[in-house]
KOLZAVEX-584861 format. One line per 10 residues: number of its first residue (from 1); their letters; for each residue x, y, z of C-alpha. Coordinates in Angstrom, 3 decimals. Example, Ala and Ser with C-alpha at 12.3 -4.5 7.8 and 13.67 -1.06 7.14 Angstrom:
2
1	as	12.300,-4.500,7.800 | 13.670,-1.060,7.140
END
This chain:
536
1	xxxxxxxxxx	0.384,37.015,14.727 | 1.840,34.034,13.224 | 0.850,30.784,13.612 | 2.219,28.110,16.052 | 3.299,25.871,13.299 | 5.841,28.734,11.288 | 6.490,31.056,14.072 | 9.572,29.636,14.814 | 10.625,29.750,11.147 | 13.887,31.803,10.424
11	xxxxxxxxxx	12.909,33.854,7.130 | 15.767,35.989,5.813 | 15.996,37.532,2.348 | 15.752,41.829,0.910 | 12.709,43.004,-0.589 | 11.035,46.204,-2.796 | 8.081,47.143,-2.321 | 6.337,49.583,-5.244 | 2.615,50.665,-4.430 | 0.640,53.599,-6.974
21	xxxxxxxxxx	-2.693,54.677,-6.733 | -4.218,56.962,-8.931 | -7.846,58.927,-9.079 | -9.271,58.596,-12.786 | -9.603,61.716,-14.543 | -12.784,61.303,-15.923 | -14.700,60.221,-12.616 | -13.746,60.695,-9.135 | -15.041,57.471,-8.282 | -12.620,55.310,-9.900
31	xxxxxxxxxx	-8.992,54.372,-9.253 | -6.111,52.935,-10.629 | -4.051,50.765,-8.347 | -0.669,48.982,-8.940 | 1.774,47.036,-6.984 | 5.234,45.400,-7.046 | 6.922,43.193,-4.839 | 10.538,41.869,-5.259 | 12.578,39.579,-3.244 | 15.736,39.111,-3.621
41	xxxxxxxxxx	18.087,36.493,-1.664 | 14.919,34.917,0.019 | 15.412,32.002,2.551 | 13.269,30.668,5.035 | 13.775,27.065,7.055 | 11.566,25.194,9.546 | 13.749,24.015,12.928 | 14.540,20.401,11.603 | 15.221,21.853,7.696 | 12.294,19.483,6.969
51	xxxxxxxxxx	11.209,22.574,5.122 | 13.759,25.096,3.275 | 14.310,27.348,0.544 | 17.307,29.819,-0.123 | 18.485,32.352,-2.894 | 14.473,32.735,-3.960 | 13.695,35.703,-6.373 | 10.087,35.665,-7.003 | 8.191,38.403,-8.577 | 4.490,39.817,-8.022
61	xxxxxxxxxx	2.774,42.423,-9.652 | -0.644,43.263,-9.267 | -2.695,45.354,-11.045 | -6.134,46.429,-10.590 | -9.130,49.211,-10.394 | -12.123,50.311,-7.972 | -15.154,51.869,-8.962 | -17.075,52.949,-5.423 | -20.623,52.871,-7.886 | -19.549,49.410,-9.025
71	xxxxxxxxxx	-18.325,48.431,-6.043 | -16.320,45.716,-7.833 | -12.408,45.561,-8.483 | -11.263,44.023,-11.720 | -7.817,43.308,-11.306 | -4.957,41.072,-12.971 | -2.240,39.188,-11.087 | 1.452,38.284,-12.317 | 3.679,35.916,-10.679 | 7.668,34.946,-11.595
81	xxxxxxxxxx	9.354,32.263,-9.641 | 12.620,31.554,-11.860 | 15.433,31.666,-8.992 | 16.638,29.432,-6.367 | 15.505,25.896,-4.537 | 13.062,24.541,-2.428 | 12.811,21.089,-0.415 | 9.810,19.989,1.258 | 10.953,16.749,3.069 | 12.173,14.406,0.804
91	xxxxxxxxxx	11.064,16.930,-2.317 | 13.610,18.933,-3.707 | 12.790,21.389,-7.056 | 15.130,23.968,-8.677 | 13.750,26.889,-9.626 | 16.396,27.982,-11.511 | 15.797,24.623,-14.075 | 11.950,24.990,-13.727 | 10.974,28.173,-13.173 | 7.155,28.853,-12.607
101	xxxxxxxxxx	5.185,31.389,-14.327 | 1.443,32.611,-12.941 | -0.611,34.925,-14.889 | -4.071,35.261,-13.602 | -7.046,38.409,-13.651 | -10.488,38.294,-12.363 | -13.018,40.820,-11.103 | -14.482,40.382,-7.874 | -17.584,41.873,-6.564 | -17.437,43.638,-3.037
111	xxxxxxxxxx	-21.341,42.994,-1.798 | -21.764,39.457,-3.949 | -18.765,38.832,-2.516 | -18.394,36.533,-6.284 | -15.597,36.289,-8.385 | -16.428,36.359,-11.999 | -14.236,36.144,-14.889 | -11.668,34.308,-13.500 | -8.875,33.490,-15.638 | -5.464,31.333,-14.605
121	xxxxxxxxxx	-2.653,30.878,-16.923 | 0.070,28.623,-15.348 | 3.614,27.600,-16.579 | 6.303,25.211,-15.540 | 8.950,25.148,-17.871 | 9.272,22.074,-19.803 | 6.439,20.547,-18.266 | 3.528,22.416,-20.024 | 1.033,24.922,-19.724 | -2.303,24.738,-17.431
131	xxxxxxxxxx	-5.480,27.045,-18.022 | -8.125,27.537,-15.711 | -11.706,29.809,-16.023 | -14.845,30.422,-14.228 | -16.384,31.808,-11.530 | -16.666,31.466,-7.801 | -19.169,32.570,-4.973 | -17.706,32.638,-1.116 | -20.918,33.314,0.605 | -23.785,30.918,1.151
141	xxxxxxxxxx	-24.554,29.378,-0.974 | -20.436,28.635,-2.205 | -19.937,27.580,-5.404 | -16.950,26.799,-7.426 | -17.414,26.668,-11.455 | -14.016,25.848,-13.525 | -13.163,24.421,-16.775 | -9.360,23.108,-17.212 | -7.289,22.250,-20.176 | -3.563,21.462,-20.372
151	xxxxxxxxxx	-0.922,22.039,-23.544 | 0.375,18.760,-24.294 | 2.198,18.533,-20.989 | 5.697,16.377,-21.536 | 5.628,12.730,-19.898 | 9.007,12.861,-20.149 | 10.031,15.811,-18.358 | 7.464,14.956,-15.766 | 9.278,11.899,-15.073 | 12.469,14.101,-14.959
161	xxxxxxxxxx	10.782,16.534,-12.447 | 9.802,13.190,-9.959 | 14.122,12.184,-10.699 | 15.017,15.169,-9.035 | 13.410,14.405,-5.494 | 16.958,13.342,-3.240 | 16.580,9.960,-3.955 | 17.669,7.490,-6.847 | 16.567,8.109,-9.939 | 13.990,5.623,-11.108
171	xxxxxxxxxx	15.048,2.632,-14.022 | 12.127,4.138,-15.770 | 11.709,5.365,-19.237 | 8.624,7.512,-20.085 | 7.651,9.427,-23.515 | 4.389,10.628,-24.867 | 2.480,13.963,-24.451 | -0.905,13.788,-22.336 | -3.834,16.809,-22.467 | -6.193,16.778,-19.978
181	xxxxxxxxxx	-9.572,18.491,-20.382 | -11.920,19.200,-16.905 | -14.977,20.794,-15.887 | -15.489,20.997,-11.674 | -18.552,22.150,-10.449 | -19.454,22.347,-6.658 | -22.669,24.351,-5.257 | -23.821,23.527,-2.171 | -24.018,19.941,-1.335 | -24.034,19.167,-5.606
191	xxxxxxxxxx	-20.650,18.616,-6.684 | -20.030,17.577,-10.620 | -16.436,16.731,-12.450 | -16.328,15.785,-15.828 | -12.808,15.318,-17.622 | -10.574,13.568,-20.436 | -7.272,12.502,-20.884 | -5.751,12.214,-23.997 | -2.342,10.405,-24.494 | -0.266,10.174,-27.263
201	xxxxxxxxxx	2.533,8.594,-28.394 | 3.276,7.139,-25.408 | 5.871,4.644,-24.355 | 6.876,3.414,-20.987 | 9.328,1.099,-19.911 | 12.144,-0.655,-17.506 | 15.165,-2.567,-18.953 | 16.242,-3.721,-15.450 | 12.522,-5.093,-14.975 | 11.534,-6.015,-18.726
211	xxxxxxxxxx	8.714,-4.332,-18.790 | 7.956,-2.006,-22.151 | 4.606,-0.999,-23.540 | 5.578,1.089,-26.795 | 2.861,3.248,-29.066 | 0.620,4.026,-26.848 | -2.334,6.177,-27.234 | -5.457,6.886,-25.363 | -9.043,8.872,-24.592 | -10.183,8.213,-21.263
221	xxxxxxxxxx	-13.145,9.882,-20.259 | -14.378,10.698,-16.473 | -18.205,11.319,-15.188 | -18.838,11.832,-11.651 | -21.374,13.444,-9.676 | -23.079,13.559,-6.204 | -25.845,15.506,-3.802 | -28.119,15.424,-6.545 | -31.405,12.866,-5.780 | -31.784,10.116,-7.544
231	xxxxxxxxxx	-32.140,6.575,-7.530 | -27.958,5.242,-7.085 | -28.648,1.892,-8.202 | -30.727,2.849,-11.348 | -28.457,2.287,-14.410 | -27.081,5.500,-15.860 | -26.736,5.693,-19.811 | -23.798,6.114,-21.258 | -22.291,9.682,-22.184 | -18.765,8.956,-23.397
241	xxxxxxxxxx	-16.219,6.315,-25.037 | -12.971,5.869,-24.262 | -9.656,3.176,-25.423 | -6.250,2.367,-24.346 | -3.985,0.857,-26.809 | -0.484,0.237,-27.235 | 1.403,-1.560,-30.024 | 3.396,-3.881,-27.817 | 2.922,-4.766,-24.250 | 5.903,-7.245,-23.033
251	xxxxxxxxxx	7.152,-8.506,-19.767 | 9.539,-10.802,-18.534 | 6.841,-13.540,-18.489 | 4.826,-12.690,-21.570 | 4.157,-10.106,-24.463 | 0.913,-9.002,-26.120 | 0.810,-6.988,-29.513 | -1.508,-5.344,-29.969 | -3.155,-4.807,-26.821 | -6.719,-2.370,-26.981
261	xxxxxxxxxx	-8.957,-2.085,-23.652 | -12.262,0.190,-25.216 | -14.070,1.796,-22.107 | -17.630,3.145,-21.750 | -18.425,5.748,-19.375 | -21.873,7.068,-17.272 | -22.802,8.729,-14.642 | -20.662,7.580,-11.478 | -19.813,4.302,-13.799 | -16.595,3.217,-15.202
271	xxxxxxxxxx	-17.151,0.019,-17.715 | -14.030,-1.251,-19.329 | -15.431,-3.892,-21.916 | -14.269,-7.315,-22.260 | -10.843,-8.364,-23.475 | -9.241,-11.530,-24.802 | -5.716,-12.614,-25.338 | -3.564,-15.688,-25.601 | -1.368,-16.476,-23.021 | 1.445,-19.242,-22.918
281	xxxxxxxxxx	-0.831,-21.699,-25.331 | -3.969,-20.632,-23.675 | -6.439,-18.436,-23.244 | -7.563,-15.507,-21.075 | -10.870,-13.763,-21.174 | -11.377,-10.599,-18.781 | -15.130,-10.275,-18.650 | -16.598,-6.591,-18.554 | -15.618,-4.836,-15.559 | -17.708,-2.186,-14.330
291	xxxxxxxxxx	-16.687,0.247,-11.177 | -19.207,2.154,-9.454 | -18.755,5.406,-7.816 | -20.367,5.709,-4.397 | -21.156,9.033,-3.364 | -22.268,9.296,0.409 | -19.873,8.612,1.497 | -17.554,8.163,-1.503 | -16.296,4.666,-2.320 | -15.676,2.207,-5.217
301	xxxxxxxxxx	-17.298,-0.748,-5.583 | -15.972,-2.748,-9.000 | -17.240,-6.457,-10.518 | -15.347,-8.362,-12.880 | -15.202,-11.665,-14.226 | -11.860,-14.131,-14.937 | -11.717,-17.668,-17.287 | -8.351,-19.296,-18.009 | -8.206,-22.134,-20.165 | -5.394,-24.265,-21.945
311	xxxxxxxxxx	-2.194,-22.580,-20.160 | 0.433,-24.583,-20.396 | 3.201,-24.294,-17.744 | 5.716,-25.998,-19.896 | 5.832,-22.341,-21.917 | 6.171,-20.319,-18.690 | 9.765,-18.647,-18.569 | 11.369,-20.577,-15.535 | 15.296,-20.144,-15.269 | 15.672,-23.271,-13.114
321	xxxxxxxxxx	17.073,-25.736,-15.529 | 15.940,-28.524,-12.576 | 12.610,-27.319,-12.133 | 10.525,-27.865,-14.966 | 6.759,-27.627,-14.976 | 4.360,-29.437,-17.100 | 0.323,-29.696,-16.809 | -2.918,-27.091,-17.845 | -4.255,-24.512,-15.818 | -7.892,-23.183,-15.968
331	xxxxxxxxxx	-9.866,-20.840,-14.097 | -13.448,-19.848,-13.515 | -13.532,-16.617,-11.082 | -16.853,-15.490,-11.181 | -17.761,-12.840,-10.327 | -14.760,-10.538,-8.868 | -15.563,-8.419,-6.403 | -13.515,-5.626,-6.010 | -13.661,-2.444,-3.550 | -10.749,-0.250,-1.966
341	xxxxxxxxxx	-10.974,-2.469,1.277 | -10.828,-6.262,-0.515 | -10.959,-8.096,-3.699 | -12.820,-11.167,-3.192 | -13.710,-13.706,-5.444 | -16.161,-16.737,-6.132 | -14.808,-19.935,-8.062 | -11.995,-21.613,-8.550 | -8.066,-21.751,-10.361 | -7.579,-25.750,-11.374
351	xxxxxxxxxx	-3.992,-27.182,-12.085 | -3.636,-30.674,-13.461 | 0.131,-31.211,-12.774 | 1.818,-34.206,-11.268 | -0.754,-36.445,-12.456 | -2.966,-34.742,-10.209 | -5.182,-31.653,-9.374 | -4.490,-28.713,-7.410 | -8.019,-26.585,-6.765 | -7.510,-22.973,-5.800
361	xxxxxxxxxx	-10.573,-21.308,-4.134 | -11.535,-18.012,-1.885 | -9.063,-16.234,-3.674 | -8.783,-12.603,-1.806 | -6.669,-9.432,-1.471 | -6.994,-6.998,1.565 | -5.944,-3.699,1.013 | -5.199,-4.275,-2.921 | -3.998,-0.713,-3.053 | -1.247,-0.839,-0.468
371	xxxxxxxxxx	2.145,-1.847,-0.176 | 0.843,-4.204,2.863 | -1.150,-5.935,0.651 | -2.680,-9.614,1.962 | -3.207,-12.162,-0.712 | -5.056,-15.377,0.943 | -7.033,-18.332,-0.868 | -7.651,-22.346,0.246 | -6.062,-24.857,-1.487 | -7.030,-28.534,-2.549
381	xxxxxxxxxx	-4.463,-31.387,-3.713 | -5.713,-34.035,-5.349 | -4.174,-37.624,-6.130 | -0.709,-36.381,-6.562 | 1.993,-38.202,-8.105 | 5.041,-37.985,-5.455 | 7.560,-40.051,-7.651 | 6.887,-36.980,-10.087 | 6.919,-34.214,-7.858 | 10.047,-35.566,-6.273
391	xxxxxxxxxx	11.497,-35.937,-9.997 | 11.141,-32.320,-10.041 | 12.113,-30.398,-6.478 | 15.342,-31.738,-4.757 | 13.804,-33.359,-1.825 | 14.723,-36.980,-2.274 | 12.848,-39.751,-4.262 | 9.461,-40.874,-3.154 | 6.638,-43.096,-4.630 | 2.947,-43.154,-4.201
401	xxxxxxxxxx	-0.098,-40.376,-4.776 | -0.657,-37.470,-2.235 | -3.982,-35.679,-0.939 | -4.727,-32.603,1.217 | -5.537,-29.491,1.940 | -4.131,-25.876,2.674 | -6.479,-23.606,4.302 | -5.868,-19.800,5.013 | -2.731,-19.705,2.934 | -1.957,-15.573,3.556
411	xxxxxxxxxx	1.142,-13.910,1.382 | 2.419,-10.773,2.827 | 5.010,-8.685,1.342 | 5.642,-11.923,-0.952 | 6.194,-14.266,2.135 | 3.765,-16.261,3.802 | 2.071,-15.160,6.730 | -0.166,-17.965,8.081 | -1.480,-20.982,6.696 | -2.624,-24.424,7.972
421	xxxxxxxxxx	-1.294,-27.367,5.690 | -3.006,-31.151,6.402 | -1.179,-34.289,3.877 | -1.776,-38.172,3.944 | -0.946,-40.650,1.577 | -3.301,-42.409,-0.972 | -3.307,-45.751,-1.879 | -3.435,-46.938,-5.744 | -3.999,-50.204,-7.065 | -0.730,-51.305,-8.813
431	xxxxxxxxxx	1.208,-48.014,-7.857 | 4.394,-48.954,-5.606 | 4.752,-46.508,-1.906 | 7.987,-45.693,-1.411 | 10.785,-43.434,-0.060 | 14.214,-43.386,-0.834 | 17.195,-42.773,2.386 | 17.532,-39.603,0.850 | 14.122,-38.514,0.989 | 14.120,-39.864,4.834
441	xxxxxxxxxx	16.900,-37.765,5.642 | 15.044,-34.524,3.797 | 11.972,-35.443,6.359 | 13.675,-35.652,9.268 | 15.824,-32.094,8.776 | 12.293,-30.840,8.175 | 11.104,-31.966,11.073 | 13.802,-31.638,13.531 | 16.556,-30.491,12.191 | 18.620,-33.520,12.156
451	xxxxxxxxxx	19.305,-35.896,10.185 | 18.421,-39.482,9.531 | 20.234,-41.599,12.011 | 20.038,-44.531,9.600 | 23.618,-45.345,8.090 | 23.578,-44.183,4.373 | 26.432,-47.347,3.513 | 25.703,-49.863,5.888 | 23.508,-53.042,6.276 | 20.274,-53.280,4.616
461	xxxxxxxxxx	21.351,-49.931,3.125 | 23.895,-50.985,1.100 | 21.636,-53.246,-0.911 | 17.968,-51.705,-0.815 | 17.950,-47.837,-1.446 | 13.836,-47.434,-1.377 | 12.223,-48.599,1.771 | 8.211,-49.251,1.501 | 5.807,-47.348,3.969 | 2.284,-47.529,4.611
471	xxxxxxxxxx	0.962,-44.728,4.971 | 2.009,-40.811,5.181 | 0.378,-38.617,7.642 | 1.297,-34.780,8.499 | 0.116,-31.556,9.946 | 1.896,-28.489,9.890 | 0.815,-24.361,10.355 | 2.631,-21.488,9.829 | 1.012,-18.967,12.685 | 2.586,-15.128,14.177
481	xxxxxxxxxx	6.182,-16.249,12.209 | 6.052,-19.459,14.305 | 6.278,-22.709,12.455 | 5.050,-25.962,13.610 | 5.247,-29.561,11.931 | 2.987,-33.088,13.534 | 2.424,-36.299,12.535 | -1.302,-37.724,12.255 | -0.047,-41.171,12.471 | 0.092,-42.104,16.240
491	xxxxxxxxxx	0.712,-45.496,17.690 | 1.446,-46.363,21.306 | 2.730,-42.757,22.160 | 4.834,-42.660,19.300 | 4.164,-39.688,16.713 | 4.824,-40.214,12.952 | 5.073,-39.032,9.942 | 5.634,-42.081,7.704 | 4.344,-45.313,8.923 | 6.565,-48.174,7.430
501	xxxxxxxxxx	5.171,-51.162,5.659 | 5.935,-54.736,7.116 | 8.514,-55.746,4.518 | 11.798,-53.655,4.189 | 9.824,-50.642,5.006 | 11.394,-47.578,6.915 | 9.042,-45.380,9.342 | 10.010,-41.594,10.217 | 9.218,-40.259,13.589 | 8.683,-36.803,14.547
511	xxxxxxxxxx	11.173,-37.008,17.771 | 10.251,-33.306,18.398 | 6.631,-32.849,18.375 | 6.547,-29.927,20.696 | 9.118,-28.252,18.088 | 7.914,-25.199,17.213 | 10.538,-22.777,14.906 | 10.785,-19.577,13.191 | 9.491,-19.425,9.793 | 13.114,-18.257,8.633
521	xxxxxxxxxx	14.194,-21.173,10.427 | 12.104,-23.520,8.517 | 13.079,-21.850,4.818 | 16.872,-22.780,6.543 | 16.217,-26.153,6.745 | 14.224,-26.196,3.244 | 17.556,-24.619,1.768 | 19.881,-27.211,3.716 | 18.044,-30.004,2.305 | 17.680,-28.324,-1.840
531	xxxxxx	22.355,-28.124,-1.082 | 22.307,-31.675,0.524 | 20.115,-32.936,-2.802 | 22.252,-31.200,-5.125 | 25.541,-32.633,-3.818 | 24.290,-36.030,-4.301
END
């Protein structure tokens, strides 16, 4: 009998079989067994070749003994895996380049039905060494006891193991040597894991990305336990100390040296402690962050704390020549809320640019851990200067101060997904509102694809280039990839965008308010009016 799922596998391959058992001469009651098994030329392949493996040679020998008064069989297991390949889907290994080497022994007792003595001894060539002992029980009440340790297991040939999968290998560098330490304990419903990882001389790092951390070494320690009764929200002591430092952290936006995160560890509880570092003229402070470990049923639950203050955008690494930032950020996000589901957070991310204020608030992530990440938040602008802003992006000169709002702004797989945008004009004593012909002719390719129909060299044109308006007034929302843009302005059926002023002032109509486009439509137009700003 074979199971549905293999039994239309095609195995192949030649194999010894060696079997000895022999009656101790001192008692009648005890005997010797031994047995070999060798394959040679072993193959085996699922239907698809999902699954596969050819010219396998492994090697099992067994040894044991069985005492009928004892009733219990100590016996010692040896296993040699040092020929041929395997792929299971897009995993490929070579046995040949890391061959695999078990040596285990135990003695297990026949009424008990309990393994004591357990010992595991397990080798992959250039990788390291892993070491297992304990005990287990398979009747009720099942337990499982086992302690762990490693060798100093190579990061680097780890990272050469993943390189070998089919696919490209990755523009990563990684050194350093890394021990690991465990205890595991289940019995019944109690279940308790204790462990620590050790790393040394460690370095990691991308040259296409820019991203190196060099020196680093670490102790990170790992409590967790559950079925036991207790209170879960009583605060556990601590029981260990851990750190993470490096020498150098750097990225293509900033660097740290050094860089030391010190961790405290209880029961269920993970506390990394605070840290503080400049960053481009400023500062950052990460307040403790503690993570909980829920048991029934298991989850994480973390809270943090972030403050930003003084960062100056002038010092962040922008290539665009054209597009240069200037003004201060600071942040108050307090507390962070942070579980496997979401990352919410309470407070808010201020920007003083463009003689303004941009407010960022309800700052969340969905499914942090994923590749389909959603990163949403509201946004607030405040008095902003349009003559600068329109110094800075090539949209076409404009005068006066800006307000409005973004709500539900949603980034998915770094593009927006949804978002509701709302922008009117605000007037300023003394402060000029105007907009230049090219900045009409951005508006209206926005709008409707088309441009301006006012003549760029003739009449009034030729003599005024900024036209005055009264007020600005627009609506747009990005919903299911669809893309829609509205005036707020609306006189006498007419829809508009700008409203002119009464002396030399120019109004823009929406002349498609129904429009509604693609989103990849809209960044179209956004690009066609950034070329048409450029050649000018």
């Amino acid at each position: 009998y074979l199971p549905l799922k293999i039994s239309d596998w095609e195995p192949s391959g030649r194999f010894s079989l060696f079997f000895e058992a022999e009656n101790s001469v001192k008692s009648s009651e005890e005997w010797a067994v031994r047995a070999d098994f060798d394959l040679s030329q072993g193959a085996f392949h699922n239907p698809p070749f999902t699954v596969a493996a050819e010219s396998l040679h492994p090697k099992i020998s067994l040894k044991g003994k069985y005492s009928q008064s004892l009733q219990s069989i100590p016996f010692s297991l040896a296993f040699d895996l040092s020929q041929g390949e395997s792929l299971w889907n897009k995993y490929y290994l070579s046995w040949s380049k890391n061959p695999l080497l078990l040596n285990g022994s135990c003695v297990f007792h026949l009424p008990q039905r309990r393994i004591d003595e357990l010992a595991l001894e397990a080798s992959l060539y250039s990788l390291g060494t892993i070491k297992a002992q304990g005990q287990l029980k398979i009747q009720e009440p099942k337990l499982i006891d086992l302690s762990l340790s490693t060798s100093a297991l190579s990061l680097q040939s780890f990272l050469s193991l993943i390189s070998q999968q089919g696919t490209e290998s990755p523009a990563l560098e990684l050194k350093g040597e890394a021990e690991v330490l465990a205890s595991f304990r289940k019995e019944g419903q109690k279940l308790q894991l204790a462990a620590q990882l050790q790393l040394k001389n460690g370095a990691v790092g991308s040259e296409s990305k820019g991203f190196f951390i060099e020196r680093m070494e670490a102790r990170i320690p790992i409590y967790y336990e559950s079925g036991s009764k207790g209170n879960e929200d009583k605060e556990e002591p601590i029981i260990e100390k851990g750190y993470f430092s490096a020498k150098n952290l750097k990225t293509s936006l900033f660097s740290i040296a050094p860089l030391r995160l010190d961790f405290e560890v209880g029961k269920n509880t993970f506390i990394i402690k605070p840290l503080s570092m400049e960053v481009f003229g400023g500062k950052e402070i990460l307040g403790e962050t503690i993570f909980r470990f829920d048991t029934e049923p298991f989850g994480i639950h973390g809270l943090s704390s972030l403050s930003l203050s003084g960062v100056d955008m002038s010092q962040f690494p922008l290539k665009s020549p054209q597009f240069r930032l200037s003004g201060k950020i600071q942040a108050s996000l307090n507390p962070v809320e942070i579980n496997l589901e979401e990352i919410k957070t309470q407070g808010e991310v201020a920007v003083n640019i463009f003689d303004g204020k941009v407010t960022v608030r309800n700052i969340r992530i969905k499914e942090p851990f994923s590749k389909n990440r959603t990163v949403s938040c509201d946004v607030m602008v405040e008095d902003l200067s349009l003559e600068k802003f329109t110094d800075t992006v090539p949209f076409g000169r404009v005068t006066g101060f800006l307000r409005g709002e973004v709500k539900d702004l949603a980034f998915s797989y770094g593009q927006p997904e949804r978002f509701t945008l709302s922008l009117e004009s605000v007037k300023k004593k003394g402060v000029s509102q105007k907009f230049s012909l090219g900045a009409v002719n951005s508006l209206s390719i926005l709008s409707s694809g088309e441009e301006s129909a006012v003549p760029a060299k003739s009449g009034l044109t030729r003599i005024v280039s900024e036209f005055g308006y009264e007020k600005i007034g627009m609506f747009c929302s990005l919903k299911n990839d669809i893309f829609t843009l509205r005036g707020t302005i609306q006189e006498k059926g007419v829809e508009y965008l700008v409203k002119r002023s009464w002396l030399f002032g120019i109004s823009v109509v929406n002349k498609k308010p129904r429009n509604r486009i693609s989103f990849k439509d809209m960044l179209s137009r956004l690009k066609r009016i950034g070329r048409s700003q450029k050649a000018k």
